[in-house]
N, C-alpha and C positions, 0 to 999 in steps of 0.2 A: 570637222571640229578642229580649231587650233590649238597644237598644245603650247607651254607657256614654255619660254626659252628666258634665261638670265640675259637680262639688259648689257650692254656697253656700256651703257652711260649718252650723254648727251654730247655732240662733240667740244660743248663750251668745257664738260667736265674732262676730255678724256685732254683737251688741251692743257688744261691747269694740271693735268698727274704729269704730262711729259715735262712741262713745265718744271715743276718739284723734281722731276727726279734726272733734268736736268742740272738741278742749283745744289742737288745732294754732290753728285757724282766733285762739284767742283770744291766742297769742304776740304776732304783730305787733302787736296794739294796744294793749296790755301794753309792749310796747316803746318803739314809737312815743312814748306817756306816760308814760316814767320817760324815755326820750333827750331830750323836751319841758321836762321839768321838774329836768332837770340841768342843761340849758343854761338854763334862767330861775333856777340857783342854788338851787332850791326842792329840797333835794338828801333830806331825812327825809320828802317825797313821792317820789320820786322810789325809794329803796332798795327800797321793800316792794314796789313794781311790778318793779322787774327779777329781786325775789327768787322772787317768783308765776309771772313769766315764765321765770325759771331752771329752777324744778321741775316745770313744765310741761314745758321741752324736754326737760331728764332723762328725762322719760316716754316721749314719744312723738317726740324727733327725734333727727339723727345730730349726729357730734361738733363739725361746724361748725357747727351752732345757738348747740351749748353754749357754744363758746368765744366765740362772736361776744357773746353776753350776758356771759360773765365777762368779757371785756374791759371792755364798756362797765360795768359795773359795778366792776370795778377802778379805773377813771376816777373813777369816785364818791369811792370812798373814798380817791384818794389825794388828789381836791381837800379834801377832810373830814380829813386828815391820818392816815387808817388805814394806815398805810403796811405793816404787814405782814399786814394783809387783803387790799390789792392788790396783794401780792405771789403768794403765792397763788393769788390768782384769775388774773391774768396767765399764772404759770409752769404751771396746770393749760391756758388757754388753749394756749399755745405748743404743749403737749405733745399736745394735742387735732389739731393743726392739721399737727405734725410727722407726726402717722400719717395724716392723708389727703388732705395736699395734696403736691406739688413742694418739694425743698428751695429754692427759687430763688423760690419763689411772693410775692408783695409782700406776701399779709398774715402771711407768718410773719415779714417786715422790721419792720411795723407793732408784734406783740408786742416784737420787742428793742428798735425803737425807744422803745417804752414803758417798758419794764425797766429802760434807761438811765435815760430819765429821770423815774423813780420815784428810781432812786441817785441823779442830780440835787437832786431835792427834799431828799433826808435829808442832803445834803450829802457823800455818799460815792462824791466827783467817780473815784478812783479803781477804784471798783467797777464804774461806768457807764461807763467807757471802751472795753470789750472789748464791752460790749454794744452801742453805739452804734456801736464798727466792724463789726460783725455788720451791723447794721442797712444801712448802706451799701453793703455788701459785696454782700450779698441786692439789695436794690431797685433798684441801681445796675446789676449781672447782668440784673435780668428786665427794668427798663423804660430803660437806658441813662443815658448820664451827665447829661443835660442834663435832665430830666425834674425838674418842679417837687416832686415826691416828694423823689426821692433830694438836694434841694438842702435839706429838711427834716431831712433826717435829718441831712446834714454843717452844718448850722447846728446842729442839737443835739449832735453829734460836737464841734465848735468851744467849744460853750460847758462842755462837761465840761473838753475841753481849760484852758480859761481857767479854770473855777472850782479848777485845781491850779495853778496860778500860771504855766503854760506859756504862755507870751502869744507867744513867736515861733514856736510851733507852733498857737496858735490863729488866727494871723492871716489865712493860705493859703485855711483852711476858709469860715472868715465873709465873706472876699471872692469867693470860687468861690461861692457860696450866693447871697450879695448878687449877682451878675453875673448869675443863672439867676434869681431871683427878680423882679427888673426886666425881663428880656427876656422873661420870662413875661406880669408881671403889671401892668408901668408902675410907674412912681417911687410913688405915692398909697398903694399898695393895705398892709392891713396887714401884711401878711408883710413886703414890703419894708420898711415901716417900724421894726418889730422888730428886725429883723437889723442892719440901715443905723445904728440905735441901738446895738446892743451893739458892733457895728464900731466905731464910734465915742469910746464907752467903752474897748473895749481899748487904741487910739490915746490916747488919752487918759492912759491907766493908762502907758506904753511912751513920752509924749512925742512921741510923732510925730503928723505932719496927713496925711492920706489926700491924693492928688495924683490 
C-alpha cells in the first residue's frame, strides 16, 4: 500500500514560484535606486525604477508593497508638480493600507499626512486641513503626544492653518511642534530650524516677538 506523500507541484507550477520569487528579490533594489535618485533630485532616473518596481509588486506581492511604492512615487511627482498623479497614487496607497493594516496604524497617518500636504503645495490650504487633522489624530493615538512624528504632522497641521490666514490658530500648533522638536532633537537640527522659522514668520506677520 502506498502511503500519500505532499505534492511538488506540477513543474509548470514550480516554474511560475521561481519565477515570482525571482521578480521579488529584484523590488528592493529597484527601490532602493529610485528612493537614491529622488533624494539626489535626479527625479526622470528616478520614475522609471519605481515604476518597474511597481509592476513588479502588482505581481507577486501583497497590498503593503504596493502602497509603500505608490507613495514613495507620489512623492516624486508632487516634487515634479504632478499634483494629480500623486493624488492618485497616494489615495490608492491609503485605500491599500486601510484594508490591512489597524485604523490607528502610523503609516495610514503618514498617507493623510501626505494628502494634506499635496493640498498645501496646490495651495488649497482649505482642503488640507481635515486631512492633516486626521493625520494627528491617527499618529498622536498610536505613538502619543510628545513623539517627534506627531509634532510633524501638527507643524504641518499649523502651516495649513497659517496658509488660510488663521494665524491665532496657527500659533498653539507651531509652538507645541517647536517645543517637542527641541526636546527631541536640540536647538541645531533641521526640523527645529524649519519650524522655529516659520514660528517666526507667523510672529512676524501678527507683530508680536516670541518671549
Amino acid at each position: 500500500m502506498q502511503t500519500e506523500q505532499p505534492t511538488n507541484g506540477s513543474p509548470g507550477s514550480t516554474r511560475q514560484r521561481k519565477s515570482q520569487a525571482a521578480q521579488r528579490k529584484r523590488i528592493h533594489p529597484l527601490c532602493r535606486a529610485a528612493d537614491e535618485r529622488r533624494a539626489q533630485g535626479r527625479y526622470a532616473e528616478a520614475e522609471p525604477l519605481y515604476l518597474c518596481a511597481l509592476a513588479l509588486a502588482e505581481l507577486v506581492r501583497g497590498g503593503e508593497e504596493v502602497a509603500v511604492i505608490c507613495n514613495n512615487l507620489a512623492v516624486l511627482y508632487k516634487y515634479t508638480g504632478r499634483f494629480d498623479e500623486a493624488e492618485r497614487l497616494y489615495r490608492r496607497a491609503l485605500s491599500l493600507l486601510e484594508q490591512s493594516l489597524a485604523a490607528d496604524h502610523p503609516d495610514i497617518a503618514t498617507l493623510y499626512h501626505n494628502l494634506g500636504g499635496l493640498e498645501h503645495a496646490r495651495g488649497r490650504f482649505a482642503a488640507g486641513e481635515p486631512l492633516a487633522r486626521r493625520s494627528v489624530e491617527i499618529r498622536e493615538r498610536a505613538l502619543g503626544p510628545d513623539h517627534p512624528d506627531v509634532a510633524a504632522d501638527i507643524a504641518a497641521l499649523a502651516g495649513i492653518l497659517d496658509g488660510q490666514g488663521r494665524y491665532d490658530e496657527s500659533e498653539p500648533p507651531y509652538r507645541r511642534a517647536l517645543a517637542i522638536f527641541e526636546r527631541e532633537y536640540g536647538p541645531a537640527h533641521p526640523k527645529v530650524v524649519t519650524c522655529r522659522n516659520n514660528y517666526e514668520l507667523l510672529n512676524a506677520r501678527n507683530g508680536t516677538v516670541d518671549k
